[in-house]
C-alpha positions as CSV (number, residue, x, y, z in Angstrom):
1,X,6.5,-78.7,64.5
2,X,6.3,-77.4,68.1
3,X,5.9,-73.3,66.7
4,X,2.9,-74.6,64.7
5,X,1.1,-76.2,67.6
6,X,1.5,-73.3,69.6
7,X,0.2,-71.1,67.1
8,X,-2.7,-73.5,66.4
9,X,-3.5,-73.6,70.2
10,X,-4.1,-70.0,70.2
11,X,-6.0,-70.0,67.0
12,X,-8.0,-72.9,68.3
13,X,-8.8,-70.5,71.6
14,X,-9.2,-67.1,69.9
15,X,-9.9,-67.7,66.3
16,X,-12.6,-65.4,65.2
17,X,-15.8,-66.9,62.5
18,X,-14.9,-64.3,59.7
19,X,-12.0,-62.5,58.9
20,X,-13.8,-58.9,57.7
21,X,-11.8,-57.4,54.9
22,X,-12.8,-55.8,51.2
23,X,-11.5,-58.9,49.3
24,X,-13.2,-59.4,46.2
25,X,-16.1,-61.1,47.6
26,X,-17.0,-58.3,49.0
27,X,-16.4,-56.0,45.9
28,X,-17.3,-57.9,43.3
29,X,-20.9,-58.0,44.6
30,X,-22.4,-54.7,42.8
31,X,-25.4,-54.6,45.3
32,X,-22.8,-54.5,48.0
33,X,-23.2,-50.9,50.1
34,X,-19.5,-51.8,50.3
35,X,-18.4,-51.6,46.9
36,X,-21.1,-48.2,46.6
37,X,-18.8,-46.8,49.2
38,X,-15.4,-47.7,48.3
39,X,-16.2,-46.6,44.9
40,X,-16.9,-43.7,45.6
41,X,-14.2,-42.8,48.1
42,X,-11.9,-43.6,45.4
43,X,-13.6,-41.2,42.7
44,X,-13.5,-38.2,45.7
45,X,-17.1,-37.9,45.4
46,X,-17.2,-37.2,49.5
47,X,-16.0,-34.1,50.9
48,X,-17.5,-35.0,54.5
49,X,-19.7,-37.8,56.1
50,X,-22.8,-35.8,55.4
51,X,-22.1,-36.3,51.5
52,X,-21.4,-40.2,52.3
53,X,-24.7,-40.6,54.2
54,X,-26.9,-38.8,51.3
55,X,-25.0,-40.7,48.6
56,X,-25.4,-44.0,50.1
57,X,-29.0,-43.6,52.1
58,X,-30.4,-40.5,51.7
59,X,-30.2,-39.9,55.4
60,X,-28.6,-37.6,58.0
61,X,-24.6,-38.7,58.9
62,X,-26.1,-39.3,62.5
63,X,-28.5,-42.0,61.0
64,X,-27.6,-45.5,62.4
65,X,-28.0,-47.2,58.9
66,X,-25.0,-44.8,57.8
67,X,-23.0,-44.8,61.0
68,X,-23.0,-49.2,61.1
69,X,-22.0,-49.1,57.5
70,X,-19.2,-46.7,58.0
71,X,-18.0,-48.5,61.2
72,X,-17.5,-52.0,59.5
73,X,-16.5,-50.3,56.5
74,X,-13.9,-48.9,58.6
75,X,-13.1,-52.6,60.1
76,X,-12.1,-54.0,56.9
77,X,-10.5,-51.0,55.4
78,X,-8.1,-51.5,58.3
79,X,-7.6,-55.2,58.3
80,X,-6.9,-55.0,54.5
81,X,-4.0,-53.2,55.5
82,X,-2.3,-56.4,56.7
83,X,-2.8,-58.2,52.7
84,X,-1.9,-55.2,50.5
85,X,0.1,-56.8,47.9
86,X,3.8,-55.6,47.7
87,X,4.8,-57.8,44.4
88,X,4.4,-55.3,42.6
89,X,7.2,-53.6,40.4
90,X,7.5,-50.6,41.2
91,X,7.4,-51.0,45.4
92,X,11.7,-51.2,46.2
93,X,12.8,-54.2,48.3
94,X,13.9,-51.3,50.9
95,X,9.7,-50.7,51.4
96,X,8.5,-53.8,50.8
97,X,10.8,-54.9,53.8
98,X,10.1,-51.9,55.4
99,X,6.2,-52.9,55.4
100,X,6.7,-56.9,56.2
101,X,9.0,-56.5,59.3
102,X,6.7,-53.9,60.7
103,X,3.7,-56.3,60.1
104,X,6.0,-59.2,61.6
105,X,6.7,-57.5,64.4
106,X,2.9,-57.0,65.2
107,X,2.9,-60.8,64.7
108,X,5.6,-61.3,67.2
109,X,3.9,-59.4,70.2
110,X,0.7,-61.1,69.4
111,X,2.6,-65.2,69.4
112,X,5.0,-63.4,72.8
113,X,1.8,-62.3,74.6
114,X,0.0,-65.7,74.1
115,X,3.0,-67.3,75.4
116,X,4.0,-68.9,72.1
117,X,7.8,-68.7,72.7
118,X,9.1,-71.3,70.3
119,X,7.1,-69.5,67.6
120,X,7.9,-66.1,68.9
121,X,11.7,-66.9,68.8
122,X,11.9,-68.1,65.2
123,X,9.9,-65.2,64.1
124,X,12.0,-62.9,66.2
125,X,15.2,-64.1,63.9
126,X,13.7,-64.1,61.1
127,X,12.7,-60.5,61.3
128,X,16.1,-59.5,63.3
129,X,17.9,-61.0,59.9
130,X,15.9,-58.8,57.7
131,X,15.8,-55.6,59.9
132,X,19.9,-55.9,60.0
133,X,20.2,-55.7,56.2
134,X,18.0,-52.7,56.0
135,X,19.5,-51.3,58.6
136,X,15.9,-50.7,60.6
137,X,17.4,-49.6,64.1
138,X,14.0,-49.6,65.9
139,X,12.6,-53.0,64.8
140,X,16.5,-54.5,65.4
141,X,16.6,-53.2,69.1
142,X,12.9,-54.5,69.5
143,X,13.4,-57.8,68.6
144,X,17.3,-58.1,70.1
145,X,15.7,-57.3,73.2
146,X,13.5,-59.9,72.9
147,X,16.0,-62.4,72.2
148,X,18.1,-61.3,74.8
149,X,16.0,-62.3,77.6
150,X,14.8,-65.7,75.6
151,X,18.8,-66.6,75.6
152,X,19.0,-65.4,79.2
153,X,16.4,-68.1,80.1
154,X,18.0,-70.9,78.3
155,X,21.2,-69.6,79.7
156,X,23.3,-69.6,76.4
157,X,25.9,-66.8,77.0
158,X,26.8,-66.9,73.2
159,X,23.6,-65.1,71.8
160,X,23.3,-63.6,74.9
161,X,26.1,-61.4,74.2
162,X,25.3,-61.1,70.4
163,X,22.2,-59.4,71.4
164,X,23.5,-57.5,73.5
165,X,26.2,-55.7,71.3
166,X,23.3,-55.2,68.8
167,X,21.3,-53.4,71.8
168,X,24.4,-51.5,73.0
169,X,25.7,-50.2,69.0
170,X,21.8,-49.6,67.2
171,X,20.6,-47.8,70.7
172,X,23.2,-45.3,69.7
173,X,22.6,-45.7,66.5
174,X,18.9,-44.9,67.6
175,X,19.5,-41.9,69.1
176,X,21.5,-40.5,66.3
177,X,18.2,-41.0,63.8
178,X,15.7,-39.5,66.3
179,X,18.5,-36.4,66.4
180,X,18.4,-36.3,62.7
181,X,14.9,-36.3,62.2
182,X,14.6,-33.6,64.3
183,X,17.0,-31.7,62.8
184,X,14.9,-32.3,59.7
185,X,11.7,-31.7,61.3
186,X,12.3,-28.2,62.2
187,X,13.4,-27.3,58.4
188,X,10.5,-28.7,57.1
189,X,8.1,-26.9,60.2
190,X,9.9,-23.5,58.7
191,X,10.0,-24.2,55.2
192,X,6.6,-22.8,53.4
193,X,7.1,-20.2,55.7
194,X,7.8,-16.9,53.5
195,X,11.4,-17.1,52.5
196,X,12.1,-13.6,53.9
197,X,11.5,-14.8,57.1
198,X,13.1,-18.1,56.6
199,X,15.9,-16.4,55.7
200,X,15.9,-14.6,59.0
201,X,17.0,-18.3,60.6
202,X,19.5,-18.8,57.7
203,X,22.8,-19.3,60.5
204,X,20.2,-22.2,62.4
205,X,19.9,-24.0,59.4
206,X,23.6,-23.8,58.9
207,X,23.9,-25.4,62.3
208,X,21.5,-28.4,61.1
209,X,23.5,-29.0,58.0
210,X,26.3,-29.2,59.9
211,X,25.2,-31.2,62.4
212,X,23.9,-33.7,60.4
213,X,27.0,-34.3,58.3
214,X,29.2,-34.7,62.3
215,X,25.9,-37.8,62.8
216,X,26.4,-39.3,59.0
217,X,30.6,-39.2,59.8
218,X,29.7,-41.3,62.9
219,X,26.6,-43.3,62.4
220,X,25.9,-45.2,58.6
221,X,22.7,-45.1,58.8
222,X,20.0,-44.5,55.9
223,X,17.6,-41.9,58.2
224,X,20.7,-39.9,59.4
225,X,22.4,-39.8,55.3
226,X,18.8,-38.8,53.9
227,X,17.7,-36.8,56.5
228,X,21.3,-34.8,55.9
229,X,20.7,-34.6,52.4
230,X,17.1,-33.6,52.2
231,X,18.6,-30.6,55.0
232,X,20.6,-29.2,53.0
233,X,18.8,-29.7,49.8
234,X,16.0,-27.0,51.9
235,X,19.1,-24.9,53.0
236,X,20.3,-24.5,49.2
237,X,16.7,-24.0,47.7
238,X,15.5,-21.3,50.8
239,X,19.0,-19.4,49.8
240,X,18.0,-19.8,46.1
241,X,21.9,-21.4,45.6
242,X,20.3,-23.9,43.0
243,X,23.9,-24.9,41.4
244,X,24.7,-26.1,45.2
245,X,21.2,-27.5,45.6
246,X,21.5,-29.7,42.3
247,X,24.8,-30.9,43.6
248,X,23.5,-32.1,46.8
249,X,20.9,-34.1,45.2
250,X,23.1,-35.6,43.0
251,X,25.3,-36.4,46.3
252,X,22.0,-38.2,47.2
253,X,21.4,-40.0,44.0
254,X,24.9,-41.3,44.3
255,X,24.4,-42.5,47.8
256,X,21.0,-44.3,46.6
257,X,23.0,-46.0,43.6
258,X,25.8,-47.1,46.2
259,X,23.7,-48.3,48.8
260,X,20.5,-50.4,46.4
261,X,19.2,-52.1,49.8
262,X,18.2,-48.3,50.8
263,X,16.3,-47.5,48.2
264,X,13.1,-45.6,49.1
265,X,11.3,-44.4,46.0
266,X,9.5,-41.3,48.1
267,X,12.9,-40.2,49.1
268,X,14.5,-40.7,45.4
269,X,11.2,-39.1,43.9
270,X,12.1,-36.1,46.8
271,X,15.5,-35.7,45.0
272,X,14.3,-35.6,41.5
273,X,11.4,-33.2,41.9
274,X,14.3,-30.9,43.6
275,X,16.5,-31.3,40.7
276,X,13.9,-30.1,38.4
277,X,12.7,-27.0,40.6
278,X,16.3,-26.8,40.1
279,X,16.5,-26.3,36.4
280,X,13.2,-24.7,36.2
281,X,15.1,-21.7,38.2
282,X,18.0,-22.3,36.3
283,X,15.6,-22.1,33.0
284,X,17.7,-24.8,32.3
285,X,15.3,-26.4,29.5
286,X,18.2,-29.1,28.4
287,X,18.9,-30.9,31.9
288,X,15.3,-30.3,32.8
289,X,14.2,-32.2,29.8
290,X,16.7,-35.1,30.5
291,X,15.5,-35.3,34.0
292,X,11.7,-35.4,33.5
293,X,12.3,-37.9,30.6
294,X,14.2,-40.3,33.0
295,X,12.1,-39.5,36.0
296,X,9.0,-40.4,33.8
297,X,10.5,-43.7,33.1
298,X,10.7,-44.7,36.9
299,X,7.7,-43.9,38.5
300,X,3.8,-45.4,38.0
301,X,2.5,-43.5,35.1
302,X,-0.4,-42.1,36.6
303,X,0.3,-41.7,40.2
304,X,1.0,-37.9,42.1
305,X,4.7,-38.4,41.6
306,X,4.2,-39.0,37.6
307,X,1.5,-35.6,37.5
308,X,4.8,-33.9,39.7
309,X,6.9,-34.0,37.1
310,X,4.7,-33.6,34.6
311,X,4.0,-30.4,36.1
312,X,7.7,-29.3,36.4
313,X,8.8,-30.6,33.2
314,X,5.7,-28.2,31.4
315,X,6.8,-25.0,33.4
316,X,10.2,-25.5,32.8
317,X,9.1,-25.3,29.1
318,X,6.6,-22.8,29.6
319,X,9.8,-20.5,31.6
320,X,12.2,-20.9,28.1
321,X,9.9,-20.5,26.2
322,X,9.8,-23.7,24.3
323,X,5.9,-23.3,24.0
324,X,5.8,-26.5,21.0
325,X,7.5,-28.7,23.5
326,X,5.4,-27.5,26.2
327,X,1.9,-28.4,24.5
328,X,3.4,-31.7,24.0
329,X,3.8,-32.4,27.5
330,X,0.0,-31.1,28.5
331,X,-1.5,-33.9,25.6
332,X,0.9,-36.1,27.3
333,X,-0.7,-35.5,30.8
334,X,-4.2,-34.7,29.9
335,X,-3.9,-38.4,27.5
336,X,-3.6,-40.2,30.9
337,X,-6.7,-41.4,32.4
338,X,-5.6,-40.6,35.4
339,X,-6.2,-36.9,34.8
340,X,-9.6,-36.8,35.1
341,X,-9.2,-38.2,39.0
342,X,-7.2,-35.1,39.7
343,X,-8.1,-33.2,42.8
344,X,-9.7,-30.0,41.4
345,X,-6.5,-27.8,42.4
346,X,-4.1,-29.6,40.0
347,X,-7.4,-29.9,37.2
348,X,-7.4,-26.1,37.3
349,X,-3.5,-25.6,37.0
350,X,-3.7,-27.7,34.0
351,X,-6.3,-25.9,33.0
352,X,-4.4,-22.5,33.7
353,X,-1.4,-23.8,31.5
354,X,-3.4,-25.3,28.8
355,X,-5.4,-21.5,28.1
356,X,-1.6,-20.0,28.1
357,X,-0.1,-22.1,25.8
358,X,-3.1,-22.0,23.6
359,X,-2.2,-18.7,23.4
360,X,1.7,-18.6,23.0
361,X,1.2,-21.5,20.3
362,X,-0.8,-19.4,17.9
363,X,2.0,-16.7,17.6
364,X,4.8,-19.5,16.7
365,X,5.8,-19.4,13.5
366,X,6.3,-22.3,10.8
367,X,3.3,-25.0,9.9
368,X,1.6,-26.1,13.6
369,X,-2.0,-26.5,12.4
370,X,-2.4,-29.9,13.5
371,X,-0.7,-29.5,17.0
372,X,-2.9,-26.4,17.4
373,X,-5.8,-28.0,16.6
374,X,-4.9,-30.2,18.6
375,X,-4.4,-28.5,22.0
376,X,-7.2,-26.3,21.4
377,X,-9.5,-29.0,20.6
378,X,-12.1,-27.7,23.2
379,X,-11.1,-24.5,23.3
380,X,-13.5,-21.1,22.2
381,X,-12.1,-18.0,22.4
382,X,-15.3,-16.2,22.2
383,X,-16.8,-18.3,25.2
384,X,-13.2,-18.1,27.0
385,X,-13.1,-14.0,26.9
386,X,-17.1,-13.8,28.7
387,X,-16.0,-16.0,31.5
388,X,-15.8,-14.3,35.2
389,X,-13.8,-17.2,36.7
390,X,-16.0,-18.1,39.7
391,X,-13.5,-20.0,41.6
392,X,-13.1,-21.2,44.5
393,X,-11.6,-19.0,47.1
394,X,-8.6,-21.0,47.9
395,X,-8.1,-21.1,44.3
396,X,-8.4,-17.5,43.8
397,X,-4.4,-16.9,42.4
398,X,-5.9,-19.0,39.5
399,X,-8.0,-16.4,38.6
400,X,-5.3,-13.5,38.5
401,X,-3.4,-15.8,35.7
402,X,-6.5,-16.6,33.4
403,X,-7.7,-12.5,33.3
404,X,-4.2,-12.0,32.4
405,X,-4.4,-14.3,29.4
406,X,-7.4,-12.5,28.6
407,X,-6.0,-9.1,28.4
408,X,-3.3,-10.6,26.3
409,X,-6.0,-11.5,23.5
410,X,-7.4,-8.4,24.0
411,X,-4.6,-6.9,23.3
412,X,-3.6,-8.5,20.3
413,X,-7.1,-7.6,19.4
414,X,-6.5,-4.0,20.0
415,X,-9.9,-4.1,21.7
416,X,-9.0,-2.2,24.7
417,X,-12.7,-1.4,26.0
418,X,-12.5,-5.1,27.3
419,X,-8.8,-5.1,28.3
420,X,-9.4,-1.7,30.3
421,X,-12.3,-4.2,31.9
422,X,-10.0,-7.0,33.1
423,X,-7.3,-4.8,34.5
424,X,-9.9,-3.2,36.6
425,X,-11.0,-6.6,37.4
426,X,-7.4,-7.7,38.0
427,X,-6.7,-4.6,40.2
428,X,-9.7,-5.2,42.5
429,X,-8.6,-8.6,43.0
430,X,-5.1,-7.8,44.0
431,X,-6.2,-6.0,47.0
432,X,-6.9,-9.2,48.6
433,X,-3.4,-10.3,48.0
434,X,-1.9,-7.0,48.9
435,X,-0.9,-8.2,52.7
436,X,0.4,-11.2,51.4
437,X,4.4,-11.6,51.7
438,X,4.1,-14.5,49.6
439,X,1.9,-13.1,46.3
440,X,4.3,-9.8,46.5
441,X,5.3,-10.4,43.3
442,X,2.0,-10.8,41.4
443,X,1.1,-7.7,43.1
444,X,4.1,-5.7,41.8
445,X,2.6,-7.2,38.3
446,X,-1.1,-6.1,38.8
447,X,0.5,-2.8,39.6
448,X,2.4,-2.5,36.3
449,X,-1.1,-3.4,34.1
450,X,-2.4,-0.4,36.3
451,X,-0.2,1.9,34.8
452,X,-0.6,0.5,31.0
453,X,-4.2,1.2,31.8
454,X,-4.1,4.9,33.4
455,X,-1.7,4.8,30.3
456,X,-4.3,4.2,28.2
457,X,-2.8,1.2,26.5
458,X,-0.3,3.9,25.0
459,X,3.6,3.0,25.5
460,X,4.2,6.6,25.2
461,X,2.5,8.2,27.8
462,X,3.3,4.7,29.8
463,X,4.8,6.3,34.1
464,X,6.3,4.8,37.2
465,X,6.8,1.7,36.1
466,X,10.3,1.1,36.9
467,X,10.0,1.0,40.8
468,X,7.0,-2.0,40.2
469,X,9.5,-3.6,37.8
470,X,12.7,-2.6,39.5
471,X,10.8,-4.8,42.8
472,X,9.6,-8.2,40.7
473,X,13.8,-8.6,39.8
474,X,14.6,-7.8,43.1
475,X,12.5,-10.7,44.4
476,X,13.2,-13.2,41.8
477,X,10.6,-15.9,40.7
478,X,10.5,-18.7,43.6
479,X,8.3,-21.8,43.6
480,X,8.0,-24.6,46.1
481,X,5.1,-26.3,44.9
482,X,2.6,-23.2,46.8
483,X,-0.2,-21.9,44.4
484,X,0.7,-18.4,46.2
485,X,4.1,-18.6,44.2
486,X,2.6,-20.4,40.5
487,X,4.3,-18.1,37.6
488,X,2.9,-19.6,34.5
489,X,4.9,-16.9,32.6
490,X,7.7,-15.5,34.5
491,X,5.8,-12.1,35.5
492,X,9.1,-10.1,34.1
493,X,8.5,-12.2,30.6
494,X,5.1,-11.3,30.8
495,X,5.4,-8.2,31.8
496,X,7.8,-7.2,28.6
497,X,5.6,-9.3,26.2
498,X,2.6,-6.5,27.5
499,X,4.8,-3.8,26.4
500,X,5.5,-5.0,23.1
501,X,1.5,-5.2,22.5
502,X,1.5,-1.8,23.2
């Protein structure tokens, strides 16, 4: 009874009239300016506060109407953080702790600054019980501190000293996570670097690795063990060792299925994704196809994660060529109705893969009217061959893989007028990639159509082909997520497949 008078005294002194959050109040009311703007946030109609204040006033984003608005919006976006719900199914008990300690511990300082001890102390255990089971270092030497001095004032020498050994072993503890991080930290800093120069630090990263696994023989601790694993999962992948890389993340799946109270669904989604970049190098179509079925199983159908493997599972289809298995995979995306929220990068990609296996398809053999008819539901290739691809800049690379398409139905067309047109096209547009380390491959590729076009689309009188081809296999196909590396097609597949339209 005492901890809920001292609370009640301080909420009696401080309490405020109206707690501001978006409740459903607030956005159930359709002529709320609230509801207008978190509606539209969540449909990524803004790109900037200028867009927000048109949208929502017609006015400048200096206008006061739009500033207020934005300010209280703001307010309660933030305070909502403190009621998001974490019952839900798919949030592990590792997060959903993760979350409630952190928010308790905000309580905590609040009842210790206001002098409610009683109620700071039971709150203090309570989260110091959780935070040991989870093993969350920070929040455990936060609160043992706490209760340190609190059994230093009553004078009680037994929790005095329990405290204090927690203090003494998690500081080290501590320590070791902040070194691991780090370690971590300065992988990922170097990692969408271009691989030949992250190569260049291959013997530092070796020294991380190794590092971490001396920390994880020392310290059990979930940020040292996944921050060792995710290391050395980088290490493999920048090497392009992707049997070694698959094992490591199986290493890490084992430690998650040995250790349930650390499960952290970004970390497990982390390993996953890896395994299937793993098998689309690989072009390992069977594993890949067991892994995106299970992965597909576990997380929100829907949600980035879900679209990530979506994405992997289709290339990975797209790189074996198991084009009938691929389309089924893009209706199986594009039948979510999450796809249409898509940022307009990951729209396009899908849009990018859907034109190529439109194509592919129609050259199987046996009977695949309906699943043609199907995936090319929308599709005109009349309309698809007059399009000049005005896209975005950032989203240029896009552009290099849908005039390729095109000169592949030209040249199954034989109409080589238009194909001679697109490779000019293609060519002119390669000279903005021509610096770049990382498009050196689709450059070697918009170098070989050259030649089938000073060729004249004639395999015989086809020249100098071999150095542009001998350089794509000496720089093999390597993707980490960067639209600078997409190969829809292998470009050594594609490549060949031009030569026998020839």
């Amino acid at each position: 009874m005492k901890n809920l008078i001292e609370v009640s005294k301080i909420i009696s002194k401080k309490k405020v009239r109206k707690i501001e959050v978006l409740d459903s109040n607030s956005l159930d009311n359709k002529n709320s300016k609230f509801l207008e703007f978190y509606n539209a946030l969540m449909s990524d109609r803004f790109k900037n506060d200028r867009d927000a204040a048109s949208f929502l006033y017609k006015c400048s984003p200096t206008d006061d109407k739009y500033r207020q608005l934005k300010s209280r919006f703001r307010k309660r976006l933030m305070n909502t953080l403190f009621f998001i719900d974490l019952n839900q199914p798919n949030i592990s008990g590792y997060d959903r702790s993760y979350y409630s300690v952190h928010r308790d511990w905000s309580l905590l300082k609040i009842l210790m600054s206001n002098e409610a001890y009683i109620a700071g102390e039971e709150v203090a255990r309570q989260v110091l019980l959780v935070s040991l089971k989870y093993k969350f270092s920070d929040i455990i030497l936060n609160c043992s501190r706490i209760l340190r001095q609190i059994a230093s004032e009553k004078g009680n020498n037994v929790d005095f000293e329990e405290y204090d050994g927690y203090i003494k072993q998690y500081t080290e503890v501590f320590n070791a996570e902040i070194r691991a991080e780090e370690l971590y930290q300065r992988v990922l800093m170097n990692y969408l670097k271009p691989v030949e120069e992250v190569r260049r630090i291959a013997d530092q990263l070796q020294s991380y690795c190794d590092a971490l696994v001396g920390l994880s023989e020392v310290y059990d601790s979930p940020v040292v063990f996944y921050n060792m694993f995710l290391v050395w999962t980088y290490h493999y992948e920048l090497q392009q060792d992707y049997e070694s890389m698959l094992q490591i993340c199986h290493q890490a799946e084992q430690y998650i299925d040995q250790n349930p109270n650390f499960l952290q669904e970004e970390k497990l989604a982390t390993f996953l994704l890896k395994k299937m970049n793993g098998y689309l190098h690989l072009r390992d179509f069977k594993n890949g196809k067991i892994m995106a079925e299970r992965s597909l199983q576990i997380f929100e159908e829907g949600s980035d994660t879900w679209f990530n493997f979506m994405e992997y599972y289709l290339l990975t289809a797209l790189h074996t060529d198991n084009f009938i298995h691929g389309a089924a995979v893009l209706l199986r995306a594009k039948s979510s109705n999450k796809f249409k929220k898509l940022d307009i990068e990951r729209r396009e990609k899908w849009q990018v893969y859907e034109v190529f296996l439109i194509y592919f398809i129609e050259r199987q053999p046996g009977q695949m009217e309906a699943l043609k008819e199907q995936l090319g539901k929308n599709f005109k290739l009349p309309r698809f061959l007059s399009e000049s691809f005005n896209l975005p800049k950032e989203l240029r690379v896009l552009t290099v893989h849908l005039l390729t398409v095109q000169i592949l139905f030209h040249l199954d067309k034989k109409a080589y007028p238009e194909a001679a047109e697109n490779i000019d096209t293609l060519r002119s547009l390669g000279k903005h990639f021509s610096d770049s380390p990382e498009n050196y491959r689709m450059i070697q590729f918009i170098r070989l159509m050259y030649q089938v076009l000073k060729a004249n689309f004639k395999l015989s009188e086809l020249s100098s082909t071999e150095k542009y081809y001998d350089a794509l296999v000496a720089h093999p196909f390597f993707y980490r997520g960067l639209l600078s590396e997409l190969e829809v097609i292998p470009y050594e597949k594609l490549w060949n497949h031009v030569l026998s339209k020839l």
